[in-house]
C-alpha positions as CSV (number, residue, x, y, z in Angstrom):
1,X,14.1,-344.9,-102.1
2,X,14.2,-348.8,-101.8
3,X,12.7,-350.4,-104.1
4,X,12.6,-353.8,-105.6
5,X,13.9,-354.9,-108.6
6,X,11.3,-355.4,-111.4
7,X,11.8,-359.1,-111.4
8,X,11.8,-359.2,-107.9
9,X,8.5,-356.7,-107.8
10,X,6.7,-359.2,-110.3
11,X,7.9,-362.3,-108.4
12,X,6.4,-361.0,-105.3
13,X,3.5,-360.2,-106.8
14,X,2.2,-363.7,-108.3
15,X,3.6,-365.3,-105.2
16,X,0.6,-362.9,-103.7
17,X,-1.7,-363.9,-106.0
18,X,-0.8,-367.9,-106.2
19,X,-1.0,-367.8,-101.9
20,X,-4.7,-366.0,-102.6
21,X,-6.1,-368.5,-104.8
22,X,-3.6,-371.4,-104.0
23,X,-6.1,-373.2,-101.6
24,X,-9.1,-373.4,-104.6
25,X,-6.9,-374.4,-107.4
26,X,-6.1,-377.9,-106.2
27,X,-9.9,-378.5,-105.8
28,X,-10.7,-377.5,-109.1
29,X,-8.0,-379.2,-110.9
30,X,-9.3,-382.6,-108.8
31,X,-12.6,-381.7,-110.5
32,X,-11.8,-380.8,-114.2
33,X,-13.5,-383.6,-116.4
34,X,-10.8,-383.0,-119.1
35,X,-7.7,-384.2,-117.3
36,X,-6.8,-387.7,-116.3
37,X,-9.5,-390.0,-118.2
38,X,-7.7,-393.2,-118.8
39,X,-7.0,-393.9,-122.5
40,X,-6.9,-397.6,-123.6
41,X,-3.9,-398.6,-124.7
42,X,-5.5,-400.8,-127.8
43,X,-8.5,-401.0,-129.9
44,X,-8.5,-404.7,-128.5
45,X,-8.6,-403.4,-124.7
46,X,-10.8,-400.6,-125.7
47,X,-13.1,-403.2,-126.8
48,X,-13.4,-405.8,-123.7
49,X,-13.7,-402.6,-121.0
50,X,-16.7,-400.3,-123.0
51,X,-19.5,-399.8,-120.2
52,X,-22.1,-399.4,-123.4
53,X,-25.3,-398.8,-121.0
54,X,-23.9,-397.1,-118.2
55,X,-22.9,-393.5,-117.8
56,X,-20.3,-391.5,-115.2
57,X,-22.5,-389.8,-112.3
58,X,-19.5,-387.9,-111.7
59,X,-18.5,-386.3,-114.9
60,X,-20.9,-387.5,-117.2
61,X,-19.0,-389.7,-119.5
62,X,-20.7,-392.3,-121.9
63,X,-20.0,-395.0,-122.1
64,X,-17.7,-395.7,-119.5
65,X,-14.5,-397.3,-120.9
66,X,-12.0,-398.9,-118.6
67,X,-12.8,-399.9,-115.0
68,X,-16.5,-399.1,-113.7
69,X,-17.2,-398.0,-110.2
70,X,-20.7,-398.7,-109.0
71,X,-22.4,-397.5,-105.8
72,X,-23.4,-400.4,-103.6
73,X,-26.2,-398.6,-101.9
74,X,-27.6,-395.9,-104.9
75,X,-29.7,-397.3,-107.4
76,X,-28.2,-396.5,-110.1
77,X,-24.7,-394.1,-109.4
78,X,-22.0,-395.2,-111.1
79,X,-18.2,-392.9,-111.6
80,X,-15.6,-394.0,-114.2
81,X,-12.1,-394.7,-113.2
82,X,-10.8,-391.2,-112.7
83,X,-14.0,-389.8,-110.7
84,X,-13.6,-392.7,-108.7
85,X,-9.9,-391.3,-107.9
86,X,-10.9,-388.0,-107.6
87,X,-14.4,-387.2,-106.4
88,X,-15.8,-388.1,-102.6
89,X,-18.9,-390.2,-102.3
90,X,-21.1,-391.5,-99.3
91,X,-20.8,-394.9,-100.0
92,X,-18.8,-397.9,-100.9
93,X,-18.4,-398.9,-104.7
94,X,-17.8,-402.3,-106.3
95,X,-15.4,-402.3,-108.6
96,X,-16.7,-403.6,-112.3
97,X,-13.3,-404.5,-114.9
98,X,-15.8,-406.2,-117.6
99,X,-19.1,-405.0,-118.1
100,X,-20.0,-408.7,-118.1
101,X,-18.9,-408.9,-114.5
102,X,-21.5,-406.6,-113.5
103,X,-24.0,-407.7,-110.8
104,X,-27.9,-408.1,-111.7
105,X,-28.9,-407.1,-108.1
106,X,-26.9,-405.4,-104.8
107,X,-28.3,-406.2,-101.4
108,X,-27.1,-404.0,-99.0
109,X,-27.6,-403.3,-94.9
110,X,-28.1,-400.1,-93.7
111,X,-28.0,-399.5,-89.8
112,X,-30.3,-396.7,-89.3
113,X,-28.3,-394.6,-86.1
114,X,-31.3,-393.4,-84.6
115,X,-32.9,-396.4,-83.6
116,X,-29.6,-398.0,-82.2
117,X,-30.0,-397.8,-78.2
């Protein structure tokens, strides 16, 4: 009888599993609101980058702290730093680094496809 040897047995065995749910895991790591949000490095920093009225459409963060990433076609979506990074959207963002900096009106074009001859 040929068989393997236990380490060998369990090593094949998560290399099963991992190749079964290897595909997912990357997607769901991309996803996980806990990992990756940038930490300021001062109280100082913290202080000149705090979104106070604006909240992540991505993972729900509030405020946003650090750069802000706002939709220039949605009314109102806006994705902190690491959603930005990790999350797709439909449409170009504007990046914000002071809240002050933040624009009282967007005009944007849209070309509608269907009309177009």
């Amino acid at each position: 009888m040929n068989s393997l040897p236990p380490r060998k047995a369990l090593k094949g065995l998560i290399c099963k599993e991992l190749d079964k749910i290897g595909p997912c895991l990357f997607e769901e790591l991309m996803k996980c609101k806990e990992i990756g949000h940038p930490v300021p490095k001062c109280q100082a920093e913290a202080n000149m980058n705090i979104h106070t009225t604006v909240a992540c459409d991505g993972c729900g963060a509030h405020p946003i702290i650090g750069v802000r990433y706002k939709c220039c076609v949605c009314k109102n979506f806006d994705y902190c730093e690491t959603c930005e990074e990790r999350l797709g959207h439909e449409h170009s963002f504007i990046k914000i680094v002071r809240p002050e900096d933040a624009p009282t009106a967007i005009l944007t074009g849209v070309i509608d496809n269907e009309q177009m001859p």
